[in-house]
PDB file of N, CA, C and O in Angstrom:
ATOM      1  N   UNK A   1      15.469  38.293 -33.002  1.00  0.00           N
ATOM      2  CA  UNK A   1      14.674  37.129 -33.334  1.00  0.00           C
ATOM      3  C   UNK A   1      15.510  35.873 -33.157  1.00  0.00           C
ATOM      4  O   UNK A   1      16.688  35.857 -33.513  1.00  0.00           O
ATOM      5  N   UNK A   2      15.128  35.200 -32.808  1.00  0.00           N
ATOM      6  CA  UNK A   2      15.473  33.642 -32.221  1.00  0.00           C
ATOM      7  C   UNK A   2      15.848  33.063 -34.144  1.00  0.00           C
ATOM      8  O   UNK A   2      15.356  33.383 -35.226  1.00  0.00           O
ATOM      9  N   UNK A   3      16.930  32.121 -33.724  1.00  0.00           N
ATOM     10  CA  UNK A   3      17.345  31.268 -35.219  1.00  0.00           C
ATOM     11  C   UNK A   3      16.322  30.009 -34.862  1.00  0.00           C
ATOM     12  O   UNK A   3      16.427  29.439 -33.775  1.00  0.00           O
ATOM     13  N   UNK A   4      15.499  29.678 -35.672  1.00  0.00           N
ATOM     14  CA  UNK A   4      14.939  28.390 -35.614  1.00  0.00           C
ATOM     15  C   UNK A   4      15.805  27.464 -35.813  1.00  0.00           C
ATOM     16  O   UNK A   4      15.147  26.426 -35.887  1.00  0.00           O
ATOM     17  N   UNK A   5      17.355  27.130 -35.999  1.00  0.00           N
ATOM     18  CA  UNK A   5      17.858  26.366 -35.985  1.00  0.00           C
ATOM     19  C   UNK A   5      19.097  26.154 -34.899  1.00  0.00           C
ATOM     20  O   UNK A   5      19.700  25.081 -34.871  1.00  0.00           O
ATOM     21  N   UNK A   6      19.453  27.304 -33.961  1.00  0.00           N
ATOM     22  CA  UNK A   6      19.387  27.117 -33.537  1.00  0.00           C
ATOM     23  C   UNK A   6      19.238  26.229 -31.698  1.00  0.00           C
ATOM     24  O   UNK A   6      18.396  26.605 -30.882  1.00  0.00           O
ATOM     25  N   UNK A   7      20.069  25.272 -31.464  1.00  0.00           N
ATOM     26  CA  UNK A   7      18.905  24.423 -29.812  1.00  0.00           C
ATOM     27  C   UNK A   7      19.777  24.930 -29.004  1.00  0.00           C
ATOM     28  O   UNK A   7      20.968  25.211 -29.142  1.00  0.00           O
ATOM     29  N   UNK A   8      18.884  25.031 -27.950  1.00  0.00           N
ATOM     30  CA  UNK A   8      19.142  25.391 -26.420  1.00  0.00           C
ATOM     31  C   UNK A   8      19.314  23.923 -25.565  1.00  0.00           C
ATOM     32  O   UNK A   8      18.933  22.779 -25.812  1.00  0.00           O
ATOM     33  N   UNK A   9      19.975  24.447 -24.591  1.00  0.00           N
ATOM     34  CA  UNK A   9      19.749  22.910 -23.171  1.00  0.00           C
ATOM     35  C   UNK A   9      19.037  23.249 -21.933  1.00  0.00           C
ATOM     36  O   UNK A   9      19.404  23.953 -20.992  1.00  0.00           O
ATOM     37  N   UNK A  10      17.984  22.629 -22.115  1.00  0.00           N
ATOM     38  CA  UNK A  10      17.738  22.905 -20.778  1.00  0.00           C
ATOM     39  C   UNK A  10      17.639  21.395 -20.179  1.00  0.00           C
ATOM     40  O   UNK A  10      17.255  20.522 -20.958  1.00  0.00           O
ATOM     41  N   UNK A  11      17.982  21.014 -18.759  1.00  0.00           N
ATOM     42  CA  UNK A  11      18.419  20.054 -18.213  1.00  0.00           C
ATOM     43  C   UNK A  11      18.146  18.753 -18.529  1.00  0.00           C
ATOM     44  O   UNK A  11      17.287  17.976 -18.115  1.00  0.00           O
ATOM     45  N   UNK A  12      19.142  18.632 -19.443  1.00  0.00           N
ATOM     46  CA  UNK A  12      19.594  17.531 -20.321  1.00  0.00           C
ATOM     47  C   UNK A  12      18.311  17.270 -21.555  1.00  0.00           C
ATOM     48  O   UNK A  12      18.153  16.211 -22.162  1.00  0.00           O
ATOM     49  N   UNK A  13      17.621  18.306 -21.698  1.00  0.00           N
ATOM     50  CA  UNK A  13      16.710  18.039 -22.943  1.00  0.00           C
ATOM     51  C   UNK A  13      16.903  19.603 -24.212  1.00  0.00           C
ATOM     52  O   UNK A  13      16.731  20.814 -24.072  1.00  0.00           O
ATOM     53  N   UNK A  14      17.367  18.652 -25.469  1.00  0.00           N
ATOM     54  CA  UNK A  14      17.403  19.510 -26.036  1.00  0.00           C
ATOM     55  C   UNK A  14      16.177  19.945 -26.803  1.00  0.00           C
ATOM     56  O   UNK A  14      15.084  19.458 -26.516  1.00  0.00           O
ATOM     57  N   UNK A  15      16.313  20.892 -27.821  1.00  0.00           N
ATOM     58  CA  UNK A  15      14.444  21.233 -28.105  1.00  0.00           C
ATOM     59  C   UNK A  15      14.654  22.739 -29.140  1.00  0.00           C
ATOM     60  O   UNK A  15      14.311  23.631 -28.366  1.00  0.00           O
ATOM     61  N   UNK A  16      14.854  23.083 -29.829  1.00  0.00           N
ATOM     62  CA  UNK A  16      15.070  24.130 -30.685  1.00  0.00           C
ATOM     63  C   UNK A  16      13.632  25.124 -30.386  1.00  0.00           C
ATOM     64  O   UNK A  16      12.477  24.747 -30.185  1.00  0.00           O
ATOM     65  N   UNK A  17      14.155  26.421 -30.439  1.00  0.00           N
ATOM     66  CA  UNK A  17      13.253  27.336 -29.794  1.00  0.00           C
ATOM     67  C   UNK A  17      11.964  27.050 -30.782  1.00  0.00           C
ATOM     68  O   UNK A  17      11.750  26.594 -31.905  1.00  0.00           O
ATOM     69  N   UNK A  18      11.282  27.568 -29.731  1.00  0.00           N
ATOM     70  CA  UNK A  18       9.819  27.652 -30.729  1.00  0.00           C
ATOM     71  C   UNK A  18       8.609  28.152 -29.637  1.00  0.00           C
ATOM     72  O   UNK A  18       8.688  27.935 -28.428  1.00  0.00           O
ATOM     73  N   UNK A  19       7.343  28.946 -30.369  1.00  0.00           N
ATOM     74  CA  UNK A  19       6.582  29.764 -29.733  1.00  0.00           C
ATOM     75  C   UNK A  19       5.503  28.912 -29.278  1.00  0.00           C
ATOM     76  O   UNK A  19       4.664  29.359 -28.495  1.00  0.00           O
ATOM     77  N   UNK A  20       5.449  27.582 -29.753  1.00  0.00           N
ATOM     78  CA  UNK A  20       4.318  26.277 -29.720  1.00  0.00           C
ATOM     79  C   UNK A  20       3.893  26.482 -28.424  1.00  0.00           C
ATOM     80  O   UNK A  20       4.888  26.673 -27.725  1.00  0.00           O
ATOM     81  N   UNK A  21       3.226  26.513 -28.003  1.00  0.00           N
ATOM     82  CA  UNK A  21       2.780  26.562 -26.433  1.00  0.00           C
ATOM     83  C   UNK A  21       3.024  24.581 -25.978  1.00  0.00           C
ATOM     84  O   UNK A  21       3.424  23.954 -24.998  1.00  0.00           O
ATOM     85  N   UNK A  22       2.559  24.282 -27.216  1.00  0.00           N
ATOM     86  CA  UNK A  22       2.452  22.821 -26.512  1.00  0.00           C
ATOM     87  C   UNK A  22       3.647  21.915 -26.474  1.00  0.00           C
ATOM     88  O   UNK A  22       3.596  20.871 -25.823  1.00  0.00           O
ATOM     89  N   UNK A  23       5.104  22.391 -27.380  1.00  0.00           N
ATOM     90  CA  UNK A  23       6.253  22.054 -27.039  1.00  0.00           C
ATOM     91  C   UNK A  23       6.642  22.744 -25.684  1.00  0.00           C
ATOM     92  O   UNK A  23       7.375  21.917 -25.142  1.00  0.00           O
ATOM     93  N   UNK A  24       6.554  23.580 -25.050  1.00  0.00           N
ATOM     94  CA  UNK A  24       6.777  24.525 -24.361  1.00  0.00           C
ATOM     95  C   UNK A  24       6.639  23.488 -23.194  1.00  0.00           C
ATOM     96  O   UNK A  24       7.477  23.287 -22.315  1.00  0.00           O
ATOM     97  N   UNK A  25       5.426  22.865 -23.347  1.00  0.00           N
ATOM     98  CA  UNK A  25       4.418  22.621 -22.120  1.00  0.00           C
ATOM     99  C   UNK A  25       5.510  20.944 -21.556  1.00  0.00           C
ATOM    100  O   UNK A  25       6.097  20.700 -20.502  1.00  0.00           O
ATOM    101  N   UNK A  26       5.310  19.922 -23.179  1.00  0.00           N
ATOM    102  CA  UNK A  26       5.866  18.954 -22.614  1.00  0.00           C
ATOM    103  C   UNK A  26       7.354  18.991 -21.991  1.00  0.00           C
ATOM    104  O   UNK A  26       7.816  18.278 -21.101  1.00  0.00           O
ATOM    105  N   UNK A  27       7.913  19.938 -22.656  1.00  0.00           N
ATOM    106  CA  UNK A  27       9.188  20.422 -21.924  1.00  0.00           C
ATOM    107  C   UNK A  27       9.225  20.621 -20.361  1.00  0.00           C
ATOM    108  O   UNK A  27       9.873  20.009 -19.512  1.00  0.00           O
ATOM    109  N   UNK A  28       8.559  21.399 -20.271  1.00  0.00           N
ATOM    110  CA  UNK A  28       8.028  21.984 -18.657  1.00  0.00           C
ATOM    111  C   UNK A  28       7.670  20.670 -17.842  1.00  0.00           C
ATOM    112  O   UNK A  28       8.044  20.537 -16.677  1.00  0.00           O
ATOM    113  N   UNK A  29       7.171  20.020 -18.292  1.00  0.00           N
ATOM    114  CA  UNK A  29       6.276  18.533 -17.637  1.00  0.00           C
ATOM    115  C   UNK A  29       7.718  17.813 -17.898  1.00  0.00           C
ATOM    116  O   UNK A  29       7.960  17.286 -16.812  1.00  0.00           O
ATOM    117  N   UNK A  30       8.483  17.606 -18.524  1.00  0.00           N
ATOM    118  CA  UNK A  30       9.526  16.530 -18.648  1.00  0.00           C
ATOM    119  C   UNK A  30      10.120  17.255 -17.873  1.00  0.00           C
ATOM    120  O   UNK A  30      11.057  16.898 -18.587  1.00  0.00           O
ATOM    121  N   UNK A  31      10.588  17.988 -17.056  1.00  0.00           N
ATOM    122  CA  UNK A  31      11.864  18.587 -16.411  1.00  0.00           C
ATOM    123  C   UNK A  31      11.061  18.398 -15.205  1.00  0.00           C
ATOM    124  O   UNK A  31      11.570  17.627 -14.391  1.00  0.00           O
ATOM    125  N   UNK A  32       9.759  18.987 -14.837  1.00  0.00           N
ATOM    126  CA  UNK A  32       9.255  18.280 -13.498  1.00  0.00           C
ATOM    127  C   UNK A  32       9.198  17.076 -13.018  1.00  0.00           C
ATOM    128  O   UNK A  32       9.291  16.955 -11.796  1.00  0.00           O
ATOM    129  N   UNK A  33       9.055  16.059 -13.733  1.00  0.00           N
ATOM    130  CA  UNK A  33       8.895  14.541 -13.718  1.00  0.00           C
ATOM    131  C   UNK A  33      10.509  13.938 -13.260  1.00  0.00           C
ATOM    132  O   UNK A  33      10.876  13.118 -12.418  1.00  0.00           O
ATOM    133  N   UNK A  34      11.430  15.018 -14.541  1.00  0.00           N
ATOM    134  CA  UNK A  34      12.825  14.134 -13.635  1.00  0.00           C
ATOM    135  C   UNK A  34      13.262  14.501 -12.329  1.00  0.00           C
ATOM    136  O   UNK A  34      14.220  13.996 -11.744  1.00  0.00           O
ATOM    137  N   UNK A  35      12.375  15.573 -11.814  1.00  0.00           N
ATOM    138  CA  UNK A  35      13.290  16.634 -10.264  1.00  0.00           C
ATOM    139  C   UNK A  35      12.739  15.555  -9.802  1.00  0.00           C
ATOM    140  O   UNK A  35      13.455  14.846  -9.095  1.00  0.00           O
ATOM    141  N   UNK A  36      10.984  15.015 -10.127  1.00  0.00           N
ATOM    142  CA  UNK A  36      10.274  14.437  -9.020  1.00  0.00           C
ATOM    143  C   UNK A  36      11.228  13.208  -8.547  1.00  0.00           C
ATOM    144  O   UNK A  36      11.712  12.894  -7.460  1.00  0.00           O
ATOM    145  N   UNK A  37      11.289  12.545 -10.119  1.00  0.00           N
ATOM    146  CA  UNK A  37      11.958  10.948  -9.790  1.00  0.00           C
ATOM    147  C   UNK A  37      13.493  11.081  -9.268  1.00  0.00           C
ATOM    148  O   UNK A  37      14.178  10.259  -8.661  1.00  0.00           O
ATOM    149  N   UNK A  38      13.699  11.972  -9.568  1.00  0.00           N
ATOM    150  CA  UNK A  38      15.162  12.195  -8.396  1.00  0.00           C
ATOM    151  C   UNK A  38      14.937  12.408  -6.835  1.00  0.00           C
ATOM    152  O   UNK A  38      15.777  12.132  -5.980  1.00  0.00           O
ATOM    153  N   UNK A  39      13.974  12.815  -6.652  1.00  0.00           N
ATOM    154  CA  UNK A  39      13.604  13.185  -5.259  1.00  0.00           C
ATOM    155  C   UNK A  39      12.745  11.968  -4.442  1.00  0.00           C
ATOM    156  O   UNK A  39      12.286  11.994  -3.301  1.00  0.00           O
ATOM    157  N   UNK A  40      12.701  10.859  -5.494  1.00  0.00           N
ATOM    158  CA  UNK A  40      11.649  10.282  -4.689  1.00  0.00           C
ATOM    159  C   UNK A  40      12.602   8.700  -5.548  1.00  0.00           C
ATOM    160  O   UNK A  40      12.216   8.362  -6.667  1.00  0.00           O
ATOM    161  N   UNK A  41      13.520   8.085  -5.014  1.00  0.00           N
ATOM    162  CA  UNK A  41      14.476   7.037  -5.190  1.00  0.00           C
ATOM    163  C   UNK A  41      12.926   5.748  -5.376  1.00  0.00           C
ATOM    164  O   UNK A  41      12.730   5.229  -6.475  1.00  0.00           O
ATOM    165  N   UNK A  42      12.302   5.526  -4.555  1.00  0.00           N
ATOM    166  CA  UNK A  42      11.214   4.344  -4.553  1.00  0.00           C
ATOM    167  C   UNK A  42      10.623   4.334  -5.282  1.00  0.00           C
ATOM    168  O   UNK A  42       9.948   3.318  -5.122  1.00  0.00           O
ATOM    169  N   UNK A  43      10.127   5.119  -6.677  1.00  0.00           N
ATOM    170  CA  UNK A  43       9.445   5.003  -7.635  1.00  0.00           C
ATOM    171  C   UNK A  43      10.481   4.520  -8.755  1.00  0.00           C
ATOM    172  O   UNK A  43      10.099   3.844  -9.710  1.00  0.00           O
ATOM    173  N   UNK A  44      12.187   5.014  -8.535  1.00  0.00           N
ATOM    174  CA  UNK A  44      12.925   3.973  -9.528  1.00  0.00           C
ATOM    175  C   UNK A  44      13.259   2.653  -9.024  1.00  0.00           C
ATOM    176  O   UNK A  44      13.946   1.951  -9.765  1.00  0.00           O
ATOM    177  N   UNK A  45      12.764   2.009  -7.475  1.00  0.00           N
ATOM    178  CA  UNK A  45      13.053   0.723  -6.555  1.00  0.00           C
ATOM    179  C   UNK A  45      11.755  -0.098  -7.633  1.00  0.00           C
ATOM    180  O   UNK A  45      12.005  -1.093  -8.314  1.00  0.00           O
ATOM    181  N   UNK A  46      10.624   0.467  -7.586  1.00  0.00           N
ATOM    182  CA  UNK A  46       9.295  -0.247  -7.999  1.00  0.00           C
ATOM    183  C   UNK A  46      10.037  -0.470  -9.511  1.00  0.00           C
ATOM    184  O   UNK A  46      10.344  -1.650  -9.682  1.00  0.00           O
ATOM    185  N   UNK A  47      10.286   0.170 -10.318  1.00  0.00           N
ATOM    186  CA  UNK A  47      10.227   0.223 -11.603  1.00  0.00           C
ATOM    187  C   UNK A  47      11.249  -1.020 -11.968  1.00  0.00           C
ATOM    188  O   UNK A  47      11.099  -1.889 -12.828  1.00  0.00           O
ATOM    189  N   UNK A  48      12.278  -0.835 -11.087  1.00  0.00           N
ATOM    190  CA  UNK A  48      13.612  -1.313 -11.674  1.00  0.00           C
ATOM    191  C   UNK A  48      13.362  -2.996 -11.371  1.00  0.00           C
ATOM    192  O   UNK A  48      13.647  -3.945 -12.101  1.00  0.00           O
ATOM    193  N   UNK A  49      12.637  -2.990  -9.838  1.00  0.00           N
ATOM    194  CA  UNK A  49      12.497  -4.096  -9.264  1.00  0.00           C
ATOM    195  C   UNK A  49      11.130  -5.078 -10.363  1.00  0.00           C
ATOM    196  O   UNK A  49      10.968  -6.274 -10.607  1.00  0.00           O
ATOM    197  N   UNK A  50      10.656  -4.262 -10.624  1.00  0.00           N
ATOM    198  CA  UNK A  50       9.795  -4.606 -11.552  1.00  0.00           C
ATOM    199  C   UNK A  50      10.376  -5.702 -13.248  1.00  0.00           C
ATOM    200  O   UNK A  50      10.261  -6.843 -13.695  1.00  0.00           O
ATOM    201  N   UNK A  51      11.008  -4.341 -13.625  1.00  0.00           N
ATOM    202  CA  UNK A  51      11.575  -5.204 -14.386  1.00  0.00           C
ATOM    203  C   UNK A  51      12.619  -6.277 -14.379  1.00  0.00           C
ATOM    204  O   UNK A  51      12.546  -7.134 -15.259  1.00  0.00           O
ATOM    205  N   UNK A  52      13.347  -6.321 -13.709  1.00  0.00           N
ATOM    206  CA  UNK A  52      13.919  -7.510 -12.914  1.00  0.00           C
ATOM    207  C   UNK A  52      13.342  -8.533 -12.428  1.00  0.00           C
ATOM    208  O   UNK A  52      14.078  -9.487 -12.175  1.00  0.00           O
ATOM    209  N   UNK A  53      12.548  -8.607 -12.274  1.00  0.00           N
ATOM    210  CA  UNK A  53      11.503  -9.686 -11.840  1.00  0.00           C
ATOM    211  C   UNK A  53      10.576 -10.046 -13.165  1.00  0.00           C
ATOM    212  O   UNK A  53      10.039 -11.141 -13.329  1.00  0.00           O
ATOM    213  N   UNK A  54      10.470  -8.749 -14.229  1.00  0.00           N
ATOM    214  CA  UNK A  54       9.911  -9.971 -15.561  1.00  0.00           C
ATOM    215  C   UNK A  54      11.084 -10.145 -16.450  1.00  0.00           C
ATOM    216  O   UNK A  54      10.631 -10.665 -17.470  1.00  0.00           O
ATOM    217  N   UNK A  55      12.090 -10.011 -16.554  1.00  0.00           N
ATOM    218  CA  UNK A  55      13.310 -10.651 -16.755  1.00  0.00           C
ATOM    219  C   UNK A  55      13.896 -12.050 -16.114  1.00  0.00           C
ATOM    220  O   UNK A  55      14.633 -12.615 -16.922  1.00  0.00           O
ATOM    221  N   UNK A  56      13.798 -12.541 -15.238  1.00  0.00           N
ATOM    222  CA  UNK A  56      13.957 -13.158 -14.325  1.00  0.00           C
ATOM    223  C   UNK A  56      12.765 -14.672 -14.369  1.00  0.00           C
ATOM    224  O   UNK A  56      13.204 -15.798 -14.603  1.00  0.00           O
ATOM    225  N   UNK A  57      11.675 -14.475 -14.175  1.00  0.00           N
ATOM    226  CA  UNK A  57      10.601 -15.010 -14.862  1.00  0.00           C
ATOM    227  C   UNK A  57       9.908 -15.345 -16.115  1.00  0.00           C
ATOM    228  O   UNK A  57       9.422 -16.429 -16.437  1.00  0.00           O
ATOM    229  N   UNK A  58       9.943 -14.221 -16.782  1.00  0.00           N
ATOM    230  CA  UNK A  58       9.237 -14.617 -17.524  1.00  0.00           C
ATOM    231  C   UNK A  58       8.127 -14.887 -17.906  1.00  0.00           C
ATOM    232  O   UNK A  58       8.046 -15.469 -18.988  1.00  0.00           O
ATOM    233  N   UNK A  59       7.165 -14.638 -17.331  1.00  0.00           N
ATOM    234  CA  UNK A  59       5.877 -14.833 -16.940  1.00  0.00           C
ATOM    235  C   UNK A  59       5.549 -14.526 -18.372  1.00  0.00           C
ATOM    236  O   UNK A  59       6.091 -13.692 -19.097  1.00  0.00           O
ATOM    237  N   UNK A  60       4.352 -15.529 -18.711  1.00  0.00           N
ATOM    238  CA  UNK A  60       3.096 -15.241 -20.037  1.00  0.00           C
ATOM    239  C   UNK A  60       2.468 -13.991 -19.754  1.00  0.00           C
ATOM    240  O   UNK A  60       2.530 -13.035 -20.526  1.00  0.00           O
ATOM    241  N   UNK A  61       2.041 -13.982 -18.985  1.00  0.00           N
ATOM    242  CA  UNK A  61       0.690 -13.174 -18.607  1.00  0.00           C
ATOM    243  C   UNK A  61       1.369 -11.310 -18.305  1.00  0.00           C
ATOM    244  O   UNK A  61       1.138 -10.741 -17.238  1.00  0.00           O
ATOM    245  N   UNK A  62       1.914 -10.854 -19.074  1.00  0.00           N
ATOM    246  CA  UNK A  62       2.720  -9.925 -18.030  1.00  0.00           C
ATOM    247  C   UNK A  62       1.060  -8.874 -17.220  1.00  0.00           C
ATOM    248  O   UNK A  62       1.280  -8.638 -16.032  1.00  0.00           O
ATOM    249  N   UNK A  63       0.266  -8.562 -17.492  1.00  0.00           N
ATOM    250  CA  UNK A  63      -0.831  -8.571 -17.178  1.00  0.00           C
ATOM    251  C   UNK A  63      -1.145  -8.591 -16.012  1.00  0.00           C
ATOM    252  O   UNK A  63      -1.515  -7.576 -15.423  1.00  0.00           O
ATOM    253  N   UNK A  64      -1.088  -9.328 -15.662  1.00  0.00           N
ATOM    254  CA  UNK A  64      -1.568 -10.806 -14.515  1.00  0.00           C
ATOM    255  C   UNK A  64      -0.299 -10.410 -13.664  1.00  0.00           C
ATOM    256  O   UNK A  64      -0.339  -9.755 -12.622  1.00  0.00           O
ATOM    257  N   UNK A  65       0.522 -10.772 -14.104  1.00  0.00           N
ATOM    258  CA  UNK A  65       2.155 -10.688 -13.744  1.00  0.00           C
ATOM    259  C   UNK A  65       2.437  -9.092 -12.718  1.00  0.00           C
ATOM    260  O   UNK A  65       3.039  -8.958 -11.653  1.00  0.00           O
ATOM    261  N   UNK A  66       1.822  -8.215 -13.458  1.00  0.00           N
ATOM    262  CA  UNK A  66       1.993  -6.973 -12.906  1.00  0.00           C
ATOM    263  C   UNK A  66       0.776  -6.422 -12.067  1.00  0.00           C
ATOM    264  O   UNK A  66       0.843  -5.256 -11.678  1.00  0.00           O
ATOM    265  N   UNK A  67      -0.414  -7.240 -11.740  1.00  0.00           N
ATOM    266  CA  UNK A  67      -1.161  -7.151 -10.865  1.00  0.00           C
ATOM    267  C   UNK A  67      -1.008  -8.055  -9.709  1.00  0.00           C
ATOM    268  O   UNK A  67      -1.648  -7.793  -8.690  1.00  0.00           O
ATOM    269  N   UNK A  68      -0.252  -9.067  -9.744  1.00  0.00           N
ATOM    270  CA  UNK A  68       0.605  -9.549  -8.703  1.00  0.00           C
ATOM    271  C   UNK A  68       1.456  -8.873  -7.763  1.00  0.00           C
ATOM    272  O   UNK A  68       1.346  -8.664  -6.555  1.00  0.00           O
ATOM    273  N   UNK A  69       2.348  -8.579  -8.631  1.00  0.00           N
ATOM    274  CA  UNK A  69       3.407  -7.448  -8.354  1.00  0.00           C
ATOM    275  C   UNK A  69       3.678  -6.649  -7.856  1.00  0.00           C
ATOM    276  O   UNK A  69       4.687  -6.529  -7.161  1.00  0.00           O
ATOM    277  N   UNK A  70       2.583  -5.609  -8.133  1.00  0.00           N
ATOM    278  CA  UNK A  70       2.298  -4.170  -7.795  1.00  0.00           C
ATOM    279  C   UNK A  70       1.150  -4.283  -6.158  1.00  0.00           C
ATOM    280  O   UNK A  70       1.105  -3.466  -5.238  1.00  0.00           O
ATOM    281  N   UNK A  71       0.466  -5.411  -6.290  1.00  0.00           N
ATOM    282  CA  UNK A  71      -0.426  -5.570  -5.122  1.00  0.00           C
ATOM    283  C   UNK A  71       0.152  -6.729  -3.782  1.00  0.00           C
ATOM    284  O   UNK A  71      -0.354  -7.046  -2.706  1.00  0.00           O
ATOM    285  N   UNK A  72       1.420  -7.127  -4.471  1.00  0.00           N
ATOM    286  CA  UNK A  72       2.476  -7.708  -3.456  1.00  0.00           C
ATOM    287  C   UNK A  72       2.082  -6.820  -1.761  1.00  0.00           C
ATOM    288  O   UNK A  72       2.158  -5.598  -1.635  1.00  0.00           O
ATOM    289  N   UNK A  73       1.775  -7.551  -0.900  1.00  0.00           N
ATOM    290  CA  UNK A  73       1.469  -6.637   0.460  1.00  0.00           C
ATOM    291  C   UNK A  73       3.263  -6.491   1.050  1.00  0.00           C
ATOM    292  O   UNK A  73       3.740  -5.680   1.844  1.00  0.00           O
ATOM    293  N   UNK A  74       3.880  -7.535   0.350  1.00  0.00           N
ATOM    294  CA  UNK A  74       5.389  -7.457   1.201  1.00  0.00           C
ATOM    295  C   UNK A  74       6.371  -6.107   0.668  1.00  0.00           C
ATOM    296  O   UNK A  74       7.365  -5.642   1.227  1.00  0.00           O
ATOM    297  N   UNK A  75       5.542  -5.557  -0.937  1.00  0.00           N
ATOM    298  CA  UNK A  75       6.253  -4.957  -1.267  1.00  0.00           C
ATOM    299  C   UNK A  75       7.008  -3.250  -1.025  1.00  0.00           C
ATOM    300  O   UNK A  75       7.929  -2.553  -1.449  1.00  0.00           O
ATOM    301  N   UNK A  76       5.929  -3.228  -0.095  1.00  0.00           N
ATOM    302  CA  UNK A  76       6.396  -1.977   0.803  1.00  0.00           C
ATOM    303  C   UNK A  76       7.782  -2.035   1.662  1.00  0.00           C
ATOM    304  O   UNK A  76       8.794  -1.335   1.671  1.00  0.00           O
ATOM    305  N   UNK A  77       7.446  -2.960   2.235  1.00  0.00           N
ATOM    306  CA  UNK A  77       8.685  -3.567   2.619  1.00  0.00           C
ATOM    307  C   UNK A  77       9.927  -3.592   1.830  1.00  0.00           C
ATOM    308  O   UNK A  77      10.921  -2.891   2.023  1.00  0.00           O
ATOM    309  N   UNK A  78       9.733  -4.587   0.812  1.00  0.00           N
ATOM    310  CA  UNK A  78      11.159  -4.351   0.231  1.00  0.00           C
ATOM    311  C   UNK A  78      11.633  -2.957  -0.108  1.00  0.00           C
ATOM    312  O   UNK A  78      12.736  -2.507   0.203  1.00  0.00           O
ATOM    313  N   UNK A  79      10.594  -2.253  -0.844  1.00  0.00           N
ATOM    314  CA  UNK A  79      11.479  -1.042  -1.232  1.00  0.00           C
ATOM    315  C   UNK A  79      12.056  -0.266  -0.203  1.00  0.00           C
ATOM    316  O   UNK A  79      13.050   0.448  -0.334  1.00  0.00           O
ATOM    317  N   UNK A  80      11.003  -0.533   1.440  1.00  0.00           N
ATOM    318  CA  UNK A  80      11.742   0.407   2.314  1.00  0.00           C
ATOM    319  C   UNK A  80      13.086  -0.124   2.574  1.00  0.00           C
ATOM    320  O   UNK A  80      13.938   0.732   2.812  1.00  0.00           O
ATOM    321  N   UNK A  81      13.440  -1.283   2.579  1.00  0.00           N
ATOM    322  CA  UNK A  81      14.545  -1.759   2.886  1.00  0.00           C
ATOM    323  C   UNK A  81      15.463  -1.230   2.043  1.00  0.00           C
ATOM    324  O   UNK A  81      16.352  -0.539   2.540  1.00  0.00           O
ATOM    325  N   UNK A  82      15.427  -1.467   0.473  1.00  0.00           N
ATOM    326  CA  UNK A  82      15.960  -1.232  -0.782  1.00  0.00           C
ATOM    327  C   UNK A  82      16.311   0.463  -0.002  1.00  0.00           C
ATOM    328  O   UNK A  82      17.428   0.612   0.494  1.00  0.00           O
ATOM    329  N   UNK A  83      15.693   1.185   0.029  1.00  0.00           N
ATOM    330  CA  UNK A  83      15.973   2.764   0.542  1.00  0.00           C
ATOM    331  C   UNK A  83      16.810   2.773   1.538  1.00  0.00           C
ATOM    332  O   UNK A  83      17.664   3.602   1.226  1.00  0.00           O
ATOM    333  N   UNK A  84      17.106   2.256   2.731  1.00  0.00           N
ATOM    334  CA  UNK A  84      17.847   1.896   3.376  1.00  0.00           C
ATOM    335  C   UNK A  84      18.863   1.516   3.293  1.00  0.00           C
ATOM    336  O   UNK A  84      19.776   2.218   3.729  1.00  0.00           O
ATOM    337  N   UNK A  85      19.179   0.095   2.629  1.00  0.00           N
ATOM    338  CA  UNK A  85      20.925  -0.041   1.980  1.00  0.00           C
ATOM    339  C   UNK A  85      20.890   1.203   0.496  1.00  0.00           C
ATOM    340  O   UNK A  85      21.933   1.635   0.005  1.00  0.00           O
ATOM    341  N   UNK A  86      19.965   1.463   0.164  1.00  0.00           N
ATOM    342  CA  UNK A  86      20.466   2.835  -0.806  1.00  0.00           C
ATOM    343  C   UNK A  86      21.696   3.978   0.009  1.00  0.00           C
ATOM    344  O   UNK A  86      22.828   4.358  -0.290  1.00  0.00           O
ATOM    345  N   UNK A  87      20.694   4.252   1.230  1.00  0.00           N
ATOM    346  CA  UNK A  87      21.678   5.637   2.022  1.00  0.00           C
ATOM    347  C   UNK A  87      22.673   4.929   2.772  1.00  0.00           C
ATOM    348  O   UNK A  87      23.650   5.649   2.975  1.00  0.00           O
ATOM    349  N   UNK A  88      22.797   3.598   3.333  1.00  0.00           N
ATOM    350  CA  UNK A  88      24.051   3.000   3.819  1.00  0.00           C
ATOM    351  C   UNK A  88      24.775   3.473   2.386  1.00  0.00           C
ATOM    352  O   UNK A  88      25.517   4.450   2.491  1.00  0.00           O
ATOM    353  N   UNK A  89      24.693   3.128   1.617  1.00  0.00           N
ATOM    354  CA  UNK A  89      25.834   2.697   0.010  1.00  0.00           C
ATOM    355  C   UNK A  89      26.545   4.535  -0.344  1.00  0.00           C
ATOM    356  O   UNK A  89      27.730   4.741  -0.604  1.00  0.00           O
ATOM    357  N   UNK A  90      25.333   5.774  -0.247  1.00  0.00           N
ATOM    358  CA  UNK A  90      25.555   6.780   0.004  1.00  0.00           C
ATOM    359  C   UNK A  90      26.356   7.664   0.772  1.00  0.00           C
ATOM    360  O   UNK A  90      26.190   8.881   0.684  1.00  0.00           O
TER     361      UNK A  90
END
């Protein structure tokens, strides 16, 4: 029998055993989410670039601010670029 006290590691999340199906689950979903965002660099370009830009500004509206932002037509662009000096720097 398992010590309920117990924790295991599994990649970089700790979590003390348990039969919960639904701890089980967000576990499972948090360890997929970080392979994804490791595998896919442009979803931390959007995020990071994101917040850097409402740091930077300041904007009232963040709202407003982030429907700007996100619907930027140039912004494909930057991140492909951003990916680019990423693997030069690599």
């Amino acid at each position: 029998s398992e010590d309920i006290c117990s924790a295991q590691r599994i990649d970089s999340i700790t979590f003390l055993p348990s039969s919960d199906f639904h701890l089980k689950w967000k576990i499972q979903t948090r360890i997929a989410n970080e392979k994804y965002l490791r595998t896919h660099k442009e979803v931390e370009w959007l995020i990071s670039g994101f917040f850097r830009e409402i740091f930077l500004k300041r904007p009232d509206n963040i709202l407003e601010f982030a429907a700007d932002y996100f619907t930027d037509p140039r912004l494909p662009s930057k991140i492909h670029m951003q990916l680019i000096k990423d693997k030069k720097v690599a």
